[in-house]
N, C-alpha and C positions, 0 to 999 in steps of 0.2 A: 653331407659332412660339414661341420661347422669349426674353420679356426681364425684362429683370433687377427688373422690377416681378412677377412670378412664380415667381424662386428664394426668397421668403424673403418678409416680412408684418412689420410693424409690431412684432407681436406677437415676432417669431420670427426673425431676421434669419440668410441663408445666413452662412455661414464667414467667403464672399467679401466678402462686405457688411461685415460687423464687422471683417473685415482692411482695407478701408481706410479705415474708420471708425477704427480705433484707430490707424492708422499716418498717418492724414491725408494720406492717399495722391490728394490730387485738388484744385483747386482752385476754380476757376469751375466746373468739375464737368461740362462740355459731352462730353468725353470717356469719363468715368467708369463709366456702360453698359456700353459697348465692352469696356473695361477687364475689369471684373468677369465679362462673359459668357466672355472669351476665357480670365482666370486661370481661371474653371470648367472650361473643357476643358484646358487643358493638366492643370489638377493630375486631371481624368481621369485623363490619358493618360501624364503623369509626374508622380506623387503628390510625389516629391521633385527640382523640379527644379532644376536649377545655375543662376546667373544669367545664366552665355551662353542656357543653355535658354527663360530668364524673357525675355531681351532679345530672342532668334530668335521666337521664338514669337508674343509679343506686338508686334513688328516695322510690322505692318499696322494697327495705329491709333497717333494722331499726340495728344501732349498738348503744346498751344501754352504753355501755366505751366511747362513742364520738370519736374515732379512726378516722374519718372524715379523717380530714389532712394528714396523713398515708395513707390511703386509695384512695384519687386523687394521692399521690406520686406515690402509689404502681401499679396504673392501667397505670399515664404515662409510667414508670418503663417498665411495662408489655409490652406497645405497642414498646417501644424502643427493648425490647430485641425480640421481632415478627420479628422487621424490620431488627434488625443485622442477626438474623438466617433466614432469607431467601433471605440476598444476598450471 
């Protein structure tokens, strides 16, 4: 089982984590797991996605704050810094 206290460290923080840390992609933050585990697999599975892609995908968890907009920022965000750390 994989949560989002496992993608990343204190020290070290995944993509996903600093994407919506810097985009302030969350608010009460009850959601924000969810969030982060699910942007990990889409930008798997589409490294560059569109934000119907962002909106379809991430569909199945519900943010009660509307942090929406933050939250397409923050998974772009996310796929951007994927792509810089692994060239």
């Amino acid at each position: 089982v994989v949560t989002v206290e496992h993608i990343g460290s204190t020290e070290a923080l995944s993509p996903e984590q600093e994407a919506f840390i810097e985009c302030g992609a969350f608010q009460c933050g009850f959601c924000t797991p969810g969030f982060i585990l699910m942007t990990r697999k889409l930008l798997d599975r589409i490294p560059e996605p569109s934000d119907d892609d962002i909106r379809h995908y991430l569909s199945g968890n519900l943010c009660r704050c509307a942090a929406y907009p933050e939250i397409i920022r923050a998974v772009k965000l996310a796929g951007e810094k994927r792509k810089a750390a692994a060239t």
